[in-house]
C-alpha positions in Angstrom: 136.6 107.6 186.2 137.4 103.8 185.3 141.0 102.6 184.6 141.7 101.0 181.7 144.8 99.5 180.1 145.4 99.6 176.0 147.1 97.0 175.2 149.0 97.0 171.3 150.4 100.4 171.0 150.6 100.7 166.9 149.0 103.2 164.4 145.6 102.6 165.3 146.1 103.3 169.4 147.8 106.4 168.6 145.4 107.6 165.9 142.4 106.2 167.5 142.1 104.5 170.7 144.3 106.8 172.8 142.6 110.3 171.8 139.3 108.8 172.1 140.2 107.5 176.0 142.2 110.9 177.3 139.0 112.9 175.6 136.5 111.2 178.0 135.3 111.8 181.3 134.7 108.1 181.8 137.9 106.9 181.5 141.6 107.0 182.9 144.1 105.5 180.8 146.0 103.8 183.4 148.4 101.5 181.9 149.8 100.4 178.3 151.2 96.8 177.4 152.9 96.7 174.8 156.5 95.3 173.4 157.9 98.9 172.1 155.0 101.3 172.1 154.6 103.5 175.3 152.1 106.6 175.6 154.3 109.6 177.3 152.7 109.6 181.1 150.9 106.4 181.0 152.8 103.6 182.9 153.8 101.0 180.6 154.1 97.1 180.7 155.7 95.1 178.1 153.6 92.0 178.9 149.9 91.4 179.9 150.6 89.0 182.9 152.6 91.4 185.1 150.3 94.3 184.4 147.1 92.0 185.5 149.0 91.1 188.8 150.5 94.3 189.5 147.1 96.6 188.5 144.1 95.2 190.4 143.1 98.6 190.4 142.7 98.5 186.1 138.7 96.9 185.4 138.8 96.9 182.0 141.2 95.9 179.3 141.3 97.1 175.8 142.9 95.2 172.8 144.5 97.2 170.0 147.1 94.5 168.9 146.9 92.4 165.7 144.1 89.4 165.8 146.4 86.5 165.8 147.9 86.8 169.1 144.4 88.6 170.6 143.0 85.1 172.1 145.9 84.9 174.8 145.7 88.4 175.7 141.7 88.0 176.1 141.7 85.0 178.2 144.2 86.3 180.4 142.3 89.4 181.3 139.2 87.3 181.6 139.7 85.4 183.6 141.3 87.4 185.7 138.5 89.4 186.3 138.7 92.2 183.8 136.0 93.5 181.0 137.7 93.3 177.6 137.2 95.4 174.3 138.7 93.5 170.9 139.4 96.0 168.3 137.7 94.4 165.2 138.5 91.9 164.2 137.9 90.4 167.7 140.1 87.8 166.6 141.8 85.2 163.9 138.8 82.5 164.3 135.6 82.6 164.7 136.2 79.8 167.3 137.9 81.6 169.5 135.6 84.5 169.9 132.8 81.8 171.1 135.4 80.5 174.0 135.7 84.3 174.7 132.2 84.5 175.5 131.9 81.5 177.2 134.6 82.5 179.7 133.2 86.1 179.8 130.4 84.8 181.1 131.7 82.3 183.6 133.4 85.0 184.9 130.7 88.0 185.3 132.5 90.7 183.0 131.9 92.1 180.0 132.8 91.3 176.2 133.0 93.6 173.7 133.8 93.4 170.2 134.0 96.3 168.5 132.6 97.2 164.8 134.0 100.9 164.7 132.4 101.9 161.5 129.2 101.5 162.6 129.6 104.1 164.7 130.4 106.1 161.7 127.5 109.1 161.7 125.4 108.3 159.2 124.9 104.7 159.8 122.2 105.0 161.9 120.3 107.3 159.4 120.8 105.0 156.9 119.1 101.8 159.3 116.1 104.2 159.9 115.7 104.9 156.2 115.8 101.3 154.8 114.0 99.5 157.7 111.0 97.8 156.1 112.2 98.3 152.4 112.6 95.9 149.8 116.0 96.3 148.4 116.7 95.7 144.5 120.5 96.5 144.8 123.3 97.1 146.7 127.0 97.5 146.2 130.0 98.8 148.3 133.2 99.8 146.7 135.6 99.9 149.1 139.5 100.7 147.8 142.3 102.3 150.0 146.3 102.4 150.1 147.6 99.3 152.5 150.9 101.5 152.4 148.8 104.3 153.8 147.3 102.7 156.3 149.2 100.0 157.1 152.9 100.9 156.5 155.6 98.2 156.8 152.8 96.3 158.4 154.0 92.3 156.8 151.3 90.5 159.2 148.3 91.9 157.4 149.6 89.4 154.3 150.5 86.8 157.1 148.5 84.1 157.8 145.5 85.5 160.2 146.1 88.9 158.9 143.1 88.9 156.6 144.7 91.0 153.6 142.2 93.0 152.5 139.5 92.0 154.1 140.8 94.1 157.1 139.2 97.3 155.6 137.0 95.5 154.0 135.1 93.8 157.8 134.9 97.7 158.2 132.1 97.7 155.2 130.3 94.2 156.2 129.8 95.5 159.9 127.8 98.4 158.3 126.3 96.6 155.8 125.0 94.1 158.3 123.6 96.6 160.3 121.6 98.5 157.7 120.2 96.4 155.9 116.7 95.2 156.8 117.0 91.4 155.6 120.0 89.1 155.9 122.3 87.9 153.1 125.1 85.3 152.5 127.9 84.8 150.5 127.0 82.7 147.5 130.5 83.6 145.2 133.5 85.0 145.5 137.1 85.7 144.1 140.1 86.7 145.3 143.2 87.8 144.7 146.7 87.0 146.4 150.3 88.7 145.7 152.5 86.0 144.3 154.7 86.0 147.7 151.6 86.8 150.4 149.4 84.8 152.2 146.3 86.6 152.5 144.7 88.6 149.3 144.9 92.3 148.7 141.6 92.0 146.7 138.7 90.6 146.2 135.1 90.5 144.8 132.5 89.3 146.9 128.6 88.2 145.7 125.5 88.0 147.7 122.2 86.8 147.7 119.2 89.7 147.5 121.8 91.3 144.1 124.2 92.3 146.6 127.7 93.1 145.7 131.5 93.6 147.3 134.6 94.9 145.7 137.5 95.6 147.8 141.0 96.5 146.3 143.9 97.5 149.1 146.2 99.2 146.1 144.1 102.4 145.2 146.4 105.2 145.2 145.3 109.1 145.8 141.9 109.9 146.9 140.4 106.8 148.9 136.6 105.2 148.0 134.3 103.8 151.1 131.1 103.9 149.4 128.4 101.4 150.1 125.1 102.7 147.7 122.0 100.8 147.8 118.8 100.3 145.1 115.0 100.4 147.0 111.8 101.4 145.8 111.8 104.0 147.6 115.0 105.1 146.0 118.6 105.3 146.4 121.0 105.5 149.4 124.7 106.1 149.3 127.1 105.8 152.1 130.4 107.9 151.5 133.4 108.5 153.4 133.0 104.9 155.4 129.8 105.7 156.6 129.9 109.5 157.8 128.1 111.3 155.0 124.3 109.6 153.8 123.2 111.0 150.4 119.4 109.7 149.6 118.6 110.6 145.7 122.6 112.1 145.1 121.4 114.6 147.5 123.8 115.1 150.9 121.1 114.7 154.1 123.0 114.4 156.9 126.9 113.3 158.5 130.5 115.2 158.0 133.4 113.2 156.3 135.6 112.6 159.1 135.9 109.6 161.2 136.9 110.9 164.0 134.1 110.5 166.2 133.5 106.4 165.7 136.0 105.6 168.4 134.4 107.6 171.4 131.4 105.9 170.7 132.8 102.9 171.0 134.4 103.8 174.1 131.0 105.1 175.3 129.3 101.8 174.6 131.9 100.1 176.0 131.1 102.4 179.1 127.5 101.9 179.2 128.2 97.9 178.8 130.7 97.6 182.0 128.2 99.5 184.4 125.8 97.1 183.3 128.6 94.1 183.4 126.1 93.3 179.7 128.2 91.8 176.6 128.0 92.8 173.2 129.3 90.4 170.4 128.1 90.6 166.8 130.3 88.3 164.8 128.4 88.6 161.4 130.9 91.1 159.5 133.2 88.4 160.2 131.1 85.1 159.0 131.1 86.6 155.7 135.0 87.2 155.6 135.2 83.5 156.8 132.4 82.5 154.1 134.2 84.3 151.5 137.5 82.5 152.1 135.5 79.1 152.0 133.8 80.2 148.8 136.6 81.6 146.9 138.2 81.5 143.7 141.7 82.0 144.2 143.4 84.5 141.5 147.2 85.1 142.1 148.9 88.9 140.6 152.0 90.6 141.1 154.5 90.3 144.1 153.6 93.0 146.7 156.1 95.1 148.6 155.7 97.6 151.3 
């Protein structure tokens, strides 16, 4: 088994990262870093510096924590030697994520960055099924509760944050995987709480009649959809990528999402044994074209 270190232990490494590490027979979660999350058993750190000097023994380092302060935590494990996993975002800039590479390479380890919904189920169906078609239209619609997912969370409105395009990278990385042509940005408006920083909606347009509309204040049921217009007919996406409907008809996939993170955690397996890097930052060139592009509309004052 290889040891590895979580580092950010928040909603998403309890729900996520941590089942999908304890479940494998790959790895050993040896070590947390975190400021106040510990996993019961697992030793704990409360900074990355004196777990790298004191666990030589840990080869690979995971990042859970929230984008802005990523880059340090990265570097540091790096260049000391370790293979590195970035929860998605990989980071606040696109910049940074290129110096990440550089010194992943300079260094011999691996780089990972980490698009979890493409490891929803039916994603890969989906790739198979449009390769080689022309498509005429595509949409996604993707609306959830912030206070659901995110609760008390401010730095998702902070600067770095993203908003709402933090669930909404979750729909790009699919989208850029499926379809068989590339797009861009060519419009796009957004919409900020009157005392936030980053927008909790937003409408995005493509070239090739593509479309984006994520909202973070949908209450009850939550929508992932992404459906798409071929020749050869029509392809919808539910539940974030887990259940493929060709022609309104189900074909394939389960509505859960609980099996995207051991994939990723297999990959990230299968990419350290190789000491092979694997960094796809095209979910988040839209996110930064769309903030470039933007229309900024401003709406009511938000509060957790």
């Amino acid at each position: 088994m290889t040891k590895i270190a979580l580092v950010g232990i928040g909603k998403i490494a309890v729900d996520q990262h941590v089942p999908a590490i304890t479940a494998s027979p790959e790895w050993e979660l040896a070590a947390t870093v975190s400021r106040h999350g510990t996993v019961p058993g697992t030793p704990a750190f409360t900074d990355i510096d004196s777990m790298l000097a004191e666990r030589p023994d840990i080869s690979v380092v995971s990042l859970a924590l929230p984008p802005v302060p990523r880059f340090a935590y990265a570097e540091a494990a790096l260049r000391a030697g370790r293979h590195v996993m970035l929860e998605k975002p990989p980071g606040a800039t696109l910049a940074e994520i290129h110096a990440l590479q550089a010194i992943a390479a300079e260094m011999g380890v691996s780089l990972y960055a980490t698009w979890h919904s493409r490891m929803a189920r039916a994603v890969a169906p989906a790739k198979a099924w449009l390769a080689g078609q022309t498509i005429t239209r595509a949409n996604i619609t993707w609306r959830e509760d912030v206070r659901k997912w995110h609760p008390g969370q401010d730095w998702v409105f902070e600067p770095g944050g993203m908003g709402v395009f933090d669930p909404g990278i979750n729909a790009l990385s699919i989208l850029t995987e499926i379809l068989p042509a590339l797009v861009h940005v060519t419009a796009a408006t957004l919409t900020y709480p009157a005392n936030r920083q980053t927008p909790i909606a937003a409408a995005l347009v493509f070239s090739g009649n593509v479309s984006a509309d994520f909202d973070w204040r949908q209450e009850g049921p939550q929508t992932w959809d992404i459906e798409v217009e071929t020749h050869k007919g029509h392809l919808a996406l539910r539940m974030g990528g887990n259940v493929l409907e060709i022609d309104h008809k189900p074909v394939t996939g389960e509505p859960s999402i609980m099996g995207e993170y051991p994939a990723l955690y297999a990959r990230m397996a299968d990419l350290v044994r190789t000491r092979a890097s694997d960094v796809d930052l095209a979910p988040m060139i839209h996110v930064a074209d769309a903030m470039t592009l933007g229309r900024r509309m401003v709406t009511d004052a938000f509060e957790f």
